[in-house]
C-alpha positions, 0 to 999 in steps of 0.5 A: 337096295333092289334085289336083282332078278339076275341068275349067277351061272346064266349070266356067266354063261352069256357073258363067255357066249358074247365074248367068244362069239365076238372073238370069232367074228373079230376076223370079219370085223376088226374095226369093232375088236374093242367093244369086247375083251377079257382080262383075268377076271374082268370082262369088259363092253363098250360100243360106239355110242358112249356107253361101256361097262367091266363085270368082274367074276371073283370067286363067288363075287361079281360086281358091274360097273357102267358108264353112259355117256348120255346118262344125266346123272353125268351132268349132276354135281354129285357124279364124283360121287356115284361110286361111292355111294352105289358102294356104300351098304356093299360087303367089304370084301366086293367094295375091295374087289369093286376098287381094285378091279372093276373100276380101274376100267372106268376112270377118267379126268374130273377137276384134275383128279383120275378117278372112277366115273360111272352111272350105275353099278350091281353087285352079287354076294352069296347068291344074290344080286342087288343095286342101288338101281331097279334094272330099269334104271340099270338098263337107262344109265348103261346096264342096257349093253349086256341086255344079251348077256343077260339072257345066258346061253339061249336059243334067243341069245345066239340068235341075236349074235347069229344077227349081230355079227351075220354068222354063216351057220358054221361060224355060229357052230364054231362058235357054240363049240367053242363054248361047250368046250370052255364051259367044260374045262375053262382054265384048259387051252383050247387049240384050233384045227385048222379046219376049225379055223378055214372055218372062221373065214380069215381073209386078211391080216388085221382081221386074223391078228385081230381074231387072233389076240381076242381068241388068246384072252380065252386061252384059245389058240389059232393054228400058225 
């Protein structure tokens, strides 16, 4: 097993920065609403060239799990496998918490089975995180989409997202708002004024449904 040079709260710091950035920015470009969402505890990515992944944030646990479709562990024999053993040394309670939530977002069809396929998986138990897989192979067999997560709430992290999604610097203040904001009271509803939400720029129906629903899965919530 590797030892991961991963910070716990960096790492759950970038991964609601993404997400809000994302939420916000949805309203511009409601074609790309599905490389990003939360459910309950799960966070999950995806982007348009075969790879995605889920991080599932339970308690003091965290498991990752991602698929890359380009990865040649998917043409092994063993894939069916990949699962299990990235699991087989974990604590009992993350390889209950890896079946029950995290991989549930990773299943497929293989030989008439529904089943969970990925290339690679993380985990972090009391502090610490560990793989199967150094974080340059984290990084080759699908870990690579959360490289900006990775960086936690930094000037180099919302700049990338500042050019990501071309951010106006409102909407990236916004944004940052809304962080501070979460990080402060995160099971707390948070209600955008509607200059806050003149802020965002909505201009058409499906971008505003779209901002709409990916505010919502953070308990933020758009004036009618």
């Amino acid at each position: 097993m590797y030892k991961l040079d991963i910070d716990r709260e960096k790492f759950w710091n970038g991964c609601i920065l993404a997400v809000i950035a994302h939420a916000v920015m949805t309203a511009h470009y409601p074609e790309f609403s599905f490389e990003q969402s939360w459910d309950g505890i799960n966070y999950n990515v995806q982007n348009g060239a075969g790879t995605r992944g889920t991080i599932t944030f339970h308690d003091e646990l965290i498991v990752a799990a991602f698929r890359n479709e380009q990865s040649g562990r998917l043409h092994r024999n063993d894939l069916t496998q990949t699962a299990q053993k990235s699991l087989h040394n974990a604590p009992s309670a993350v390889y209950e918490v890896a079946m029950s939530e995290t991989l549930q977002y990773l299943l497929d069809e293989l030989d008439g089975q529904t089943i969970p396929l990925i290339t690679t998986l993380f985990y972090c138990v009391n502090g610490d995180f560990v793989s199967n897989d150094n974080i340059e192979d984290l990084f080759e067999h699908g870990a690579e989409i959360i490289q900006t997560q990775l960086l936690g709430y930094t000037d180099e992290a919302m700049k990338r997202w500042q050019d990501y999604y071309e951010m106006t610097q409102e909407q990236s203040d916004l944004v940052l708002s809304l962080f501070h904001r979460k990080l402060q009271n995160p099971g707390t509803e948070i209600r955008l004024t509607q200059v806050e939400a003149n802020l965002i720029g909505l201009e058409n129906a499906e971008g505003i449904e779209e901002c709409r629903e990916s505010l919502e899965e953070l308990g933020i919530v758009l004036p009618i």
